[in-house]
C-alpha positions in Angstrom: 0.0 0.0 0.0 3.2 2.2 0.1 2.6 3.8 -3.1 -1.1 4.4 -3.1 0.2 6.4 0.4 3.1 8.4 -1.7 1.3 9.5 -4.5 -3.1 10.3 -4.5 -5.3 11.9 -6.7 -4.6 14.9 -5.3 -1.1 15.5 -6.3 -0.8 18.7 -8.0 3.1 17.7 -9.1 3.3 18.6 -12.9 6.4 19.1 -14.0 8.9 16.4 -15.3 11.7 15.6 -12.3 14.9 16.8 -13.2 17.0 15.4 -15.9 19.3 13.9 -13.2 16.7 12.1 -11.6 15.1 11.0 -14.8 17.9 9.2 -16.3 18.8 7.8 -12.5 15.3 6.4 -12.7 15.6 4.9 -16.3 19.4 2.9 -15.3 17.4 1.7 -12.0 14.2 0.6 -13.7 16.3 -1.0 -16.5 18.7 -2.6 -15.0 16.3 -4.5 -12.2 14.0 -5.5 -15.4 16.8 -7.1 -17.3 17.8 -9.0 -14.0 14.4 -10.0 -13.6 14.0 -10.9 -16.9 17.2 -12.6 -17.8 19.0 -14.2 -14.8 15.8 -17.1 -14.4 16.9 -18.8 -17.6 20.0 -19.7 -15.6 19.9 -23.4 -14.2 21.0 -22.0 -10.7 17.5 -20.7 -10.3 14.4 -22.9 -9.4 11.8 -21.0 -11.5 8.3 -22.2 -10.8 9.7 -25.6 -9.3 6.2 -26.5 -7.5 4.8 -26.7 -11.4 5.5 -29.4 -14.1 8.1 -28.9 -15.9 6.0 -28.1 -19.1 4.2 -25.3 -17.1 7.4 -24.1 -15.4 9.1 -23.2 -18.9 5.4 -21.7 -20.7 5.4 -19.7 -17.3 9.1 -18.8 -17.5 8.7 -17.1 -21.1 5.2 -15.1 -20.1 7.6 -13.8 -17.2 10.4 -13.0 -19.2 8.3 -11.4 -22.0 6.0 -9.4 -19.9 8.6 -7.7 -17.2 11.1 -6.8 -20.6 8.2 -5.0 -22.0 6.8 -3.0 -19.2 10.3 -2.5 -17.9 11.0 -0.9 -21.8 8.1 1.1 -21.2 8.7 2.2 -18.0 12.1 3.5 -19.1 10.5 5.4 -21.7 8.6 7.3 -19.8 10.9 8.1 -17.3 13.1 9.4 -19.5 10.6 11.9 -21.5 10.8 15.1 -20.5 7.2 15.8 -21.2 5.6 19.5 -21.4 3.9 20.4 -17.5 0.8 18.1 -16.9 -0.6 16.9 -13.7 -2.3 14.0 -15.9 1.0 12.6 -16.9 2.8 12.8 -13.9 -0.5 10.4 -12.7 0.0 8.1 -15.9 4.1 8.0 -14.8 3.0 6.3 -11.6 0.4 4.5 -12.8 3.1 2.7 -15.4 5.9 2.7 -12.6 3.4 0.5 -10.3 2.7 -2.3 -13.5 6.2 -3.0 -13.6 6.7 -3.2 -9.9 4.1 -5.3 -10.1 5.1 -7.6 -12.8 8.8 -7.2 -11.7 7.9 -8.1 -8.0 5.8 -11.4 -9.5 8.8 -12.2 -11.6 11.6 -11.8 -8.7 10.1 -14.7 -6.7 13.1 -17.0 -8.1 15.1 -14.6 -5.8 13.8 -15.5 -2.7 13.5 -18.5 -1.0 9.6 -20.2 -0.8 8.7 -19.1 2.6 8.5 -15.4 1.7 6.5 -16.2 -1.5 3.3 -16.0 -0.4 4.4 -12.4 1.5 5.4 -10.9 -2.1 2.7 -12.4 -3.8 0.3 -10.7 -1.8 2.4 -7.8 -1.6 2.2 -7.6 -5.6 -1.8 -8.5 -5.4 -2.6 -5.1 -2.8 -0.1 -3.4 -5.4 -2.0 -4.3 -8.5 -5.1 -2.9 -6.1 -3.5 0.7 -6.0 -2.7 0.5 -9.8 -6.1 -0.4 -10.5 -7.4 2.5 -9.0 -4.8 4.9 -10.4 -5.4 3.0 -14.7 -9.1 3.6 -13.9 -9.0 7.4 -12.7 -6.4 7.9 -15.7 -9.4 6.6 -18.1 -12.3 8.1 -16.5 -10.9 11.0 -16.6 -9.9 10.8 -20.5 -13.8 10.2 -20.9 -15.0 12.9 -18.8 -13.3 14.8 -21.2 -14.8 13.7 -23.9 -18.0 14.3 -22.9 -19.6 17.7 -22.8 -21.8 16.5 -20.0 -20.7 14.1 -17.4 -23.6 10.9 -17.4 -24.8 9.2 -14.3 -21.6 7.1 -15.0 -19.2 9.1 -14.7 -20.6 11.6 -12.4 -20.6 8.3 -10.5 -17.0 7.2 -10.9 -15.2 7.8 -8.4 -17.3 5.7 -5.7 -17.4 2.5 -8.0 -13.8 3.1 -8.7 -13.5 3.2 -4.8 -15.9 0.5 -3.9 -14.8 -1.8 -6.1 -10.8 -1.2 -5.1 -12.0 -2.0 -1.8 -13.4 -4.9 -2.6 -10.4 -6.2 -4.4 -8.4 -5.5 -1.5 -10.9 -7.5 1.0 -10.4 -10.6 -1.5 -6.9 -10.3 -0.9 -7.2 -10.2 2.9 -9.6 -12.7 3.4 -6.7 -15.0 1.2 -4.0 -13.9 3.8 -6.0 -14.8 7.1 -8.4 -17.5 6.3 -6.2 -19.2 3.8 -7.5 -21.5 1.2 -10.8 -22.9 3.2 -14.5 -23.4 1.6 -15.7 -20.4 3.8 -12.4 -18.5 3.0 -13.0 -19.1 -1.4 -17.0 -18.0 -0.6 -15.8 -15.0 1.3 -13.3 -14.4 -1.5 -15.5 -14.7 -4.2 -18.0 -13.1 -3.5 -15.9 -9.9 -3.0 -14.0 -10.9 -6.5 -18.0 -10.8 -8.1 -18.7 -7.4 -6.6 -15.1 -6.0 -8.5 -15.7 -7.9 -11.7 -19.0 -6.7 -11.7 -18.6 -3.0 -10.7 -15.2 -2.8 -13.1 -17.2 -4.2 -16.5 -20.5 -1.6 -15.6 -17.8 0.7 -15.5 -15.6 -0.6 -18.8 -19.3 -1.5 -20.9 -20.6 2.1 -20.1 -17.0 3.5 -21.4 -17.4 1.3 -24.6 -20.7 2.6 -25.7 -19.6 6.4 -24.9 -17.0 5.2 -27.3 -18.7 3.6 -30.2 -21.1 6.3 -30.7 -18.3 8.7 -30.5 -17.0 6.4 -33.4 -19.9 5.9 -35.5 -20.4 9.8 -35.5 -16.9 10.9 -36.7 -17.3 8.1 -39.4 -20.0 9.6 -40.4 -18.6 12.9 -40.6 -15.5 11.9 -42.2 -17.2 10.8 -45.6 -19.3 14.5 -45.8 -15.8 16.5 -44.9 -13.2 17.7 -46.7 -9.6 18.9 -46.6 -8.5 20.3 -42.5 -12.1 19.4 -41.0 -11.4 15.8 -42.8 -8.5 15.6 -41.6 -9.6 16.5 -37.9 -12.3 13.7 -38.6 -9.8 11.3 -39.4 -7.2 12.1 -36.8 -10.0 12.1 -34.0 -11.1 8.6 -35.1 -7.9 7.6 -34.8 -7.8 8.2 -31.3 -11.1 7.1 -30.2 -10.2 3.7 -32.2 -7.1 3.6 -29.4 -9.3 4.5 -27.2 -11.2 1.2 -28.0 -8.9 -1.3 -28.6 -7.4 0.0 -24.9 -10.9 -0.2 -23.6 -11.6 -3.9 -24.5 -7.7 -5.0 -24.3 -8.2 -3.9 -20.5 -11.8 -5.3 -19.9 -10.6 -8.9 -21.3 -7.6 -9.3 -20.0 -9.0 -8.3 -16.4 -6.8 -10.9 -14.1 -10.4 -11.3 -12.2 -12.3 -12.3 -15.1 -9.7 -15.3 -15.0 -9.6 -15.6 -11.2 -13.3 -16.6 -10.9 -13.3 -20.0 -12.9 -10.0 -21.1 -11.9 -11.0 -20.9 -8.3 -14.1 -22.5 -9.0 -12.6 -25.4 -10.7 -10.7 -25.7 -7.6 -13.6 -25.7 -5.5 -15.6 -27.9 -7.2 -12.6 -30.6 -8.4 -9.2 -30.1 -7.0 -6.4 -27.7 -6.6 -4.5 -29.9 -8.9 -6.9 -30.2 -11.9 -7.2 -26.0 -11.7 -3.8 -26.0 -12.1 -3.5 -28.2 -14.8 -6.4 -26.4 -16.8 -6.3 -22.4 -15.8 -3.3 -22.2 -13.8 -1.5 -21.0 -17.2 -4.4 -18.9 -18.7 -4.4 -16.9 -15.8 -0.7 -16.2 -15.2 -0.6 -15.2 -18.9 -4.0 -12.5 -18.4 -2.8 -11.5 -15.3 1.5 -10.4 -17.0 -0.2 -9.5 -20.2 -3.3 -7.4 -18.6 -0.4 -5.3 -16.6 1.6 -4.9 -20.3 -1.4 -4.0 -22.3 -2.1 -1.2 -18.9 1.2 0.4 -19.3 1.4 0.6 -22.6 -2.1 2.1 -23.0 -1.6 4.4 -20.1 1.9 5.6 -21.9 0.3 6.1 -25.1 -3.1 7.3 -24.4 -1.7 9.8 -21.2 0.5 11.7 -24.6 3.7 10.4 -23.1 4.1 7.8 -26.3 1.8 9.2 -28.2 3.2 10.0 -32.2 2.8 13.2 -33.0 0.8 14.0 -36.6 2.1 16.2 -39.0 0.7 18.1 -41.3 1.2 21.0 -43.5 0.5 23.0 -46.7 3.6 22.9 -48.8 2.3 21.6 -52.2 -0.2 24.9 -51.5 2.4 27.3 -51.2 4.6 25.9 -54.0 1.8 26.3 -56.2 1.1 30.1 -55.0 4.8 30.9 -55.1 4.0 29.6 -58.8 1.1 32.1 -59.5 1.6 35.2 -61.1 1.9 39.0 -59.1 -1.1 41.2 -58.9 1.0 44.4 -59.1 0.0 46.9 -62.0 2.7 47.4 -64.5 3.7 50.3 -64.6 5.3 53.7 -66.6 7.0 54.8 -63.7 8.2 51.8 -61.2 10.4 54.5 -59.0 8.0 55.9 -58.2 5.8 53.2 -57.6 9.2 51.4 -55.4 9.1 54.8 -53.1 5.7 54.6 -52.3 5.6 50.8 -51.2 8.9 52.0 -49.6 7.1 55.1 -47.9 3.9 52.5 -46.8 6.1 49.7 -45.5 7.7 52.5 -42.9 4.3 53.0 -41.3 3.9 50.5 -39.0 2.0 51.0 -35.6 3.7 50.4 -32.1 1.6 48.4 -29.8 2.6 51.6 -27.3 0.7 53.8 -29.6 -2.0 51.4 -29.9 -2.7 51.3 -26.8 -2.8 54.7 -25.7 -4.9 55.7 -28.6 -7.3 53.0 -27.2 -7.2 54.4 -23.8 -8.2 58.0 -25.1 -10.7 56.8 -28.1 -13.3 57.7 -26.1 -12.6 60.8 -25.7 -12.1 61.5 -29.3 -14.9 59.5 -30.0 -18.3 60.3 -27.4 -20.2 57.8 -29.2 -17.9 54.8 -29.3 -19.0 51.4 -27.8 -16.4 48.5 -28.2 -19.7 46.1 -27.9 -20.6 48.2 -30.9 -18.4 50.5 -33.1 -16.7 48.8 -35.9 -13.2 49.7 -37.4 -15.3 51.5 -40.3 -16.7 53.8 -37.2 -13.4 54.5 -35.4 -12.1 55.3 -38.9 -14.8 58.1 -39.8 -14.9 59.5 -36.0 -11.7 59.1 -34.5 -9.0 58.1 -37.3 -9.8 61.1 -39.9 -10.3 63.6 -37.5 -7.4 63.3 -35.7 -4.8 62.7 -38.9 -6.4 66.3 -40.3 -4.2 69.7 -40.2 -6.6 71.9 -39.9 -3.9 75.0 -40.4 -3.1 73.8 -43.6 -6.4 72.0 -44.5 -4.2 69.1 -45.4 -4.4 65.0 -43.7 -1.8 62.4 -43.7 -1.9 58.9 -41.9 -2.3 58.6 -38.3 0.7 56.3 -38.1 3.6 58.7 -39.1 1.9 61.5 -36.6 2.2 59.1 -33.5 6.4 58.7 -34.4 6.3 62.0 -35.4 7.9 60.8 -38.9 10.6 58.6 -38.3 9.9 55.9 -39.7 9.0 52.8 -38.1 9.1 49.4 -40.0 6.8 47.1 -39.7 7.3 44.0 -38.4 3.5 42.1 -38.8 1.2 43.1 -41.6 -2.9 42.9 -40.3 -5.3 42.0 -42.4 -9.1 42.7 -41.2 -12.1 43.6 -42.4 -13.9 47.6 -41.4 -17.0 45.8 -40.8 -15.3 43.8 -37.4 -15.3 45.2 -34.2 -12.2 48.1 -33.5 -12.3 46.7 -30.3 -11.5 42.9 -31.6 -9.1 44.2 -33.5 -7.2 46.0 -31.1 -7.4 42.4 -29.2 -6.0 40.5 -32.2 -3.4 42.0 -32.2 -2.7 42.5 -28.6 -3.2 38.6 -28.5 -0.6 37.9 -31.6 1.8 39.9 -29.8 1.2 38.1 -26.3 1.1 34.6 -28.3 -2.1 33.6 -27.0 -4.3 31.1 -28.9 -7.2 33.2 -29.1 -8.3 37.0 -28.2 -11.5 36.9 -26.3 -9.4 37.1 -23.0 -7.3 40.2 -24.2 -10.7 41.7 -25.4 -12.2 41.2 -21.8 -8.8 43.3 -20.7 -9.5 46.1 -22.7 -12.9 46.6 -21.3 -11.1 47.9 -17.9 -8.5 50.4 -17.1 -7.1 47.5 -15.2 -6.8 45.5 -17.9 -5.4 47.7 -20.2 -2.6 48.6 -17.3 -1.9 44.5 -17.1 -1.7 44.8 -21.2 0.9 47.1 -20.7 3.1 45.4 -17.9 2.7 42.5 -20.1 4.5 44.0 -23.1 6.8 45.9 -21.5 8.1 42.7 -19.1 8.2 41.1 -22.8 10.2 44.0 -24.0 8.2 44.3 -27.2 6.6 47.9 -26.3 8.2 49.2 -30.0 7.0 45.7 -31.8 5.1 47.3 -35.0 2.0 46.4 -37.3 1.0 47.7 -40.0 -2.7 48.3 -39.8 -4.5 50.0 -43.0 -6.4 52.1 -40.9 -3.5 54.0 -39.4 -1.3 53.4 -42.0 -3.1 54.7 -45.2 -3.4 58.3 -45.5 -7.3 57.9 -45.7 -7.6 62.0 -46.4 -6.0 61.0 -50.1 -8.5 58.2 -50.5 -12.0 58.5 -48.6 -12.1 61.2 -46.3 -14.8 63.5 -48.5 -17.3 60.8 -49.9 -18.5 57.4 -49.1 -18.3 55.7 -52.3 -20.7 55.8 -55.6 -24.2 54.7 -54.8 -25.8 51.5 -55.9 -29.3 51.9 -57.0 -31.7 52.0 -54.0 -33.7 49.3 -53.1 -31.0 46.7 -53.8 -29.4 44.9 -51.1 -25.9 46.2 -52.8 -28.0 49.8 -51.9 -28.7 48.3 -48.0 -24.8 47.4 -47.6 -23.2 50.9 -48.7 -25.9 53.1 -47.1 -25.0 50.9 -43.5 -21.4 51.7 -44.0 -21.9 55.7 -44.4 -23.6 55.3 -40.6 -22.5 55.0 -37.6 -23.4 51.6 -36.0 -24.1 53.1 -32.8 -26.3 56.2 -33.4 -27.4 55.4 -37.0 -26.1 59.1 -37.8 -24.5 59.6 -41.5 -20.7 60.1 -40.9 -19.9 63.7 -41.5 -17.9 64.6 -44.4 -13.8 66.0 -44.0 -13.3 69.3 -45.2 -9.4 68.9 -46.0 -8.1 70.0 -49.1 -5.8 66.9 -49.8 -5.9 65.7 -53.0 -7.4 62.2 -53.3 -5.3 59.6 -55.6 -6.9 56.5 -56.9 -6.3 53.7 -59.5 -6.3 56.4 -62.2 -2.4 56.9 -60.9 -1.4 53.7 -59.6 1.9 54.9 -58.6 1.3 57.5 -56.0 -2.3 55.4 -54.8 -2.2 53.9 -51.7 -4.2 51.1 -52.0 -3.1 49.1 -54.4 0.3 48.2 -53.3 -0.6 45.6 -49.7 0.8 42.7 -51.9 4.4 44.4 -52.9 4.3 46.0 -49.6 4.4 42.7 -47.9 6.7 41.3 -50.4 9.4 44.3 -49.4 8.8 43.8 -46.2 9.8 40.4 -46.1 12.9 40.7 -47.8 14.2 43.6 -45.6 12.7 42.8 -42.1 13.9 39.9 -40.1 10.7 37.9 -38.9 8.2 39.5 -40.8 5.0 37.9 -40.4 1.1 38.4 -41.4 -1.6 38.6 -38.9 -4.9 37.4 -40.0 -7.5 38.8 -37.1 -11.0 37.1 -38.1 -14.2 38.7 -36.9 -16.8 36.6 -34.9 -18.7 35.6 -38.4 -15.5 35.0 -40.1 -16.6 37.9 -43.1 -13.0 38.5 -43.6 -12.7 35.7 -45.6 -15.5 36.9 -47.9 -13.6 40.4 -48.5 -11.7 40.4 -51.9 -8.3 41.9 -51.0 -8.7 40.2 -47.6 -8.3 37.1 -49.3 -5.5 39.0 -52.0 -3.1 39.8 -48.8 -3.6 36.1 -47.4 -2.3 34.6 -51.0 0.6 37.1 -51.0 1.5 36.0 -48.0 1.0 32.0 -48.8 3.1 33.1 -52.8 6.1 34.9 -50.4 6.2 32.3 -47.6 5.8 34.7 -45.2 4.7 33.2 -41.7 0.9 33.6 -41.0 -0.9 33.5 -38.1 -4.5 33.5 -38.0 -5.9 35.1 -35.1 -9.5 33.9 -33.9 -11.8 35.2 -30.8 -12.7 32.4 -29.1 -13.0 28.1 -29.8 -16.5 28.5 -29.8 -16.6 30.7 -32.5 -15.1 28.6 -34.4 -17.3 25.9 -33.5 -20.4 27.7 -34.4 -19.1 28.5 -38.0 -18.0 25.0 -38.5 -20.3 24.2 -41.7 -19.8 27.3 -44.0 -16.2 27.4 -42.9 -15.7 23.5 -43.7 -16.8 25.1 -47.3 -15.2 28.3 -48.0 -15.0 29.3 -51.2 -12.6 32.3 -52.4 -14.7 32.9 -55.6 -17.7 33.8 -53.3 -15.3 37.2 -52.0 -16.8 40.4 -52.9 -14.7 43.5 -53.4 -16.2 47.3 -53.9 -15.0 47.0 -57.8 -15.9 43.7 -59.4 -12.4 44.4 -61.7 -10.5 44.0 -57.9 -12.4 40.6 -57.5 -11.4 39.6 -60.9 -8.1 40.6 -60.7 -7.6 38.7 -57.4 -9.2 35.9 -58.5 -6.8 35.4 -61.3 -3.9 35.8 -59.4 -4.7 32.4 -58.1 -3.2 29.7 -59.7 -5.5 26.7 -58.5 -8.6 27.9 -56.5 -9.5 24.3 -55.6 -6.4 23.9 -53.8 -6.1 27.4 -52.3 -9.4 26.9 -50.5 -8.3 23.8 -49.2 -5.2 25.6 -48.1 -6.9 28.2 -47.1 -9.3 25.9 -44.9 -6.1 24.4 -42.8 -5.1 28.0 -41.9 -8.4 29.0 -40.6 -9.0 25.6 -38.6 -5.4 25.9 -37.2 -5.1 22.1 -37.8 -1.7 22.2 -38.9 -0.6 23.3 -35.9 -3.0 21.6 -33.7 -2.7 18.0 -34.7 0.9 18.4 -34.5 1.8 19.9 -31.4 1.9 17.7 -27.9 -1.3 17.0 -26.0 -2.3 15.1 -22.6 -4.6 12.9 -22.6 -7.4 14.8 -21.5 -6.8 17.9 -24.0 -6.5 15.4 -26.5 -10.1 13.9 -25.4 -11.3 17.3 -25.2 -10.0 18.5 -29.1 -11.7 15.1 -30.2 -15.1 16.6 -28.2 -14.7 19.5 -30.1 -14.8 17.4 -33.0 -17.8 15.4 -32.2 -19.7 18.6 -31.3 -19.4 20.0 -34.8 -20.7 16.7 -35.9 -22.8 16.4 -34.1 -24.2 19.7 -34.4 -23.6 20.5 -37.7 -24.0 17.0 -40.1 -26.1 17.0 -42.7 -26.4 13.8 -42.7 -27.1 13.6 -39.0 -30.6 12.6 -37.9 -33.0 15.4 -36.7 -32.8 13.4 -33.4 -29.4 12.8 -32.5 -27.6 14.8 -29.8 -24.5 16.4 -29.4 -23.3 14.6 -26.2 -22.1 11.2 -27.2 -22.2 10.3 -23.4 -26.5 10.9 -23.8 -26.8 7.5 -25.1 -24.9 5.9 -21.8 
């Protein structure tokens, strides 16, 4: 009972032990495995000498066999030093007490007879506390799985405790009544309370399972590309998860136990031995190695890590031809990109024009106001000289014109929340996953403070981004008009006249009066807003680390938005390192179906000759949604990278949800819990 005393359920310990003590541990649990295993082939040792000689060589071999492969797999995963996870460092134990199990079972030959039946029911109340320790480890892989816990598992822990208890009460009543009639009655009735407690337990597990299967085969024939591939990789693991389960279940040393001591109730000690004695020395060794390596594999310590990626995708866009306009004048075309690319936006800057937007801005809402509003109230106004009637971008006023190159190009769409865009990229800076936290920060002056001490202990206070917003001189573009009109009464009509209003008041934007002389497409060299793609190509031959930032409103319209989608191929054709920034899982989730679907050559652009143009930049469509697909999903990164057990169970949950949830081919009945039908 020593080591259900060192280590509970309640350990908090989640970090690896020190490399020191690692590899001490691997020579010690090697070295005593190979001993154990080796040294009884030896003629000085009297392996098994109260069996027949037949027996006592079958028996030798399961020995040998069993302790050499939990012994290897114990050595593996004390030598990993695995990412921080309380789960693991359970599954560690869990493996360490099979093979001192199996080990102590195997060293008998090392002791003389007397002491036998002391180890053997040493090893027995061991394989009691591993029990308890394998069954937590897979409850709580299942809990995870589920988005509700059932009656069963809600219920786990006292049938994982009551049946322990009864295993160890078998094992008692062995040690002080012996081998009588009333001691085997006693004994099995307590071994029929386990047996029957463990497979309610195990049987519940398998049908959670098996509907968790039959739904992600289902979805995996509708699916395509990164949500097919998230299909298959999930099935993958429940199909582990099953062949672990039932491994487990059959091989249970008491499912053995029972007839072999029933035959030697009801015949003779001797005839049991000749007919189950073997069967169940073999469940019980293999039972232990089927436990470890399970445990190992399904706890992420052994667990292969999928890769995945996108190459053939970007080979083919590196392939497609530029969407630059040829032009009479390329100098002056080169000084312009040259003049944008050193307009990048400090996240300092950022974040004290956030702190003070309301001031510029009385009727900004962050719930509310889209980039389009913060543009028209706050951006304009502020980037106009009203002594010389003239505007300029709002990023070259905050560095007072030095130039500032920009490290990370944003692509958004004016329709988004300013607020979630300000998150974004507060959340790419920070590395977090997603930026529904960092947009919960902004909300409070404390929050905004902790943004700050967070960037500035990071020492990335002067990392830069170009945003459009602040980095396009809008007085030289849009300032004075809001576009030509679409006839009225067509939905084309509806979308323009929303984007002249302000989304909180539903006022018209006023108008800027600056005299600055608007440039469009009619001189392509001095325009500002045709030049995102060569920008980003400058900028990643002359900045170290450039990178593109993708930040992807809650309904995922940036990925409708023509030159939206024109920035995200330039920066698949240069190679240049993209991140796409979403607000939370969930909304992911909930977007699942048209996402698993996106199609580029549904984007719409302001001029139908920018969607064509952008369109044709693309050298196979099919294959750049697909691409494009991955990126969104994040599945390239998210199959790939190192998971416990129960994140694991919890990304294949995810999984299940959207198919359950979303799936066509999903009855009108069906649920999204695959725990409801247990």
């Amino acid at each position: 009972l020593l080591p259900g005393a060192l280590h509970g359920r309640n350990s908090r310990t989640a970090d690896a032990p020190g490399r020191h003590w690692r590899y001490l541990g691997v020579a010690t649990v090697f070295v005593v495995g190979c001993c154990v295993a080796i040294f009884p082939f030896f003629p000085v040792f009297p392996w098994y000498s109260f069996l027949e000689v037949p027996s006592r060589s079958i028996l030798r071999w399961v020995d040998a066999i069993s302790c050499a492969g939990v012994t290897v797999i114990a050595a593996l995963c004390f030598k990993i030093q695995h990412p921080p996870s309380n789960y693991v460092r359970h599954a560690v134990w869990a493996v360490f007490g099979s093979w001192l199990l199996v080990t102590l079972l195997a060293a008998l030959v090392f002791f003389p007879k007397e002491y036998h039946p002391l180890l053997q029911h040493a090893a027995w109340h061991l394989e009691g506390i591993d029990f308890v320790w394998i069954a937590w480890l897979m409850t709580d892989r299942i809990t995870a799985l589920a988005d509700r816990p059932s009656y069963t598992l809600s219920n786990s822990g006292p049938i994982i405790r009551t049946a322990a208890i009864c295993f160890h009460l078998r094992i008692m009543t062995e040690t002080f009544l012996g081998v009588k009639n009333v001691s085997l009655a006693i004994q099995m009735v307590f071994a029929s309370i386990f047996l029957m407690l463990w497979m309610f337990l195990c049987v519940r597990i398998a049908l959670c399972l098996a509907r968790s299967f039959w739904l992600l085969h289902k979805e995996l024939h509708v699916v395509q590309g990164a949500p097919e591939a998230e299909a298959r990789w999930a099935l993958d693991v429940v199909r582990l998860e099953i062949l672990a389960c039932a491994l487990i279940t059959f091989s249970c040393t008491t499912l053995w136990w029972l007839p072999y001591k029933v035959l030697s109730w009801a015949e003779d000690q001797h005839v049991a031995d000749q007919v189950l004695l073997i069967p169940v020395v073999v469940a019980h060794r293999f039972n232990h190695l089927i436990k470890a390596a399970s445990v190992a594999a399904l706890s992420g310590l052994l667990w292969p890590r999928h890769t995945s990626g996108s190459d053939k995708t970007i080979e083919k866009l590196d392939r497609a031809p530029t969407m630059s306009i040829r032009l009479s004048d390329p100098d002056l075309w080169t000084d312009k990109v040259h003049e944008l690319a050193n307009r990048g936006v400090t996240l300092t800057s950022l974040l004290n024009f956030w702190r003070k937007l309301e001031q510029v801005m009385p009727s900004f809402d962050p719930q509310v106001s889209t980039t389009n509003d913060v543009v028209r109230l706050a951006i304009i106004p502020l980037s106009h000289d009203r002594s010389t009637g003239e505007g300029h971008a709002l990023a070259p006023l905050w560095s007072q014109g030095e130039p500032v190159r920009a490290q990370c190009m944003v692509t958004h769409n004016w329709s988004n929340l300013f607020h979630h865009l300000v998150a974004g990229i507060f959340a790419d800076a920070l590395e977090k996953e997603y930026y529904a936290g960092v947009a919960e920060m902004l909300l409070h002056p404390d929050g905004c403070q902790e943004l700050e001490n967070s960037i500035q202990a990071r020492n990335i206070s002067s990392k830069s981004y170009w945003v459009c917003a602040f980095s396009v001189n809008q007085h030289a573009c849009i300032c004075d008009n809001f576009g030509r009109a679409p006839p009225e009464g067509t939905p084309e009509f509806e979308e323009w006249d929303l984007k002249r209003r302000d989304s909180k008041t539903g006022v018209v934007f006023p108008l800027c009066p600056c005299k600055q002389r608007k440039i469009y497409n009619n001189e392509p060299a001095l325009c500002e807003m045709n030049k995102f793609d060569a920008m980003m190509r400058h900028l990643n031959r002359k900045q170290d680390g450039f990178s593109h930032l993708v930040v992807a409103d809650t309904a995922f319209d940036v990925f409708t938005r023509a030159w939206c989608i024109a920035e995200i191929v330039e920066s698949g054709r240069s190679r240049i390192r993209q991140q796409i920034k979403l607000y939370s899982e969930a909304t992911l989730d909930s977007n699942y179906q048209r996402l698993s679907s996106i199609d580029v050559r549904c984007c719409k652009a302001s001029r139908p000759e920018d969607r064509e143009m952008i369109l044709e930049s693309i050298t196979d469509i099919e294959q750049f949604n697909s691409d494009l697909r991955w990126r969104i999903f994040g599945t390239e990164g998210l199959l790939s990278k190192w998971l416990d057990g129960p994140s694991r169970a919890k990304l294949v949950s995810r999984v299940l949800r959207r198919a359950g949830t979303f799936g066509g081919h999903l009855s009108s009945g069906s649920t999204l819990d695959p725990m409801d039908s247990v």
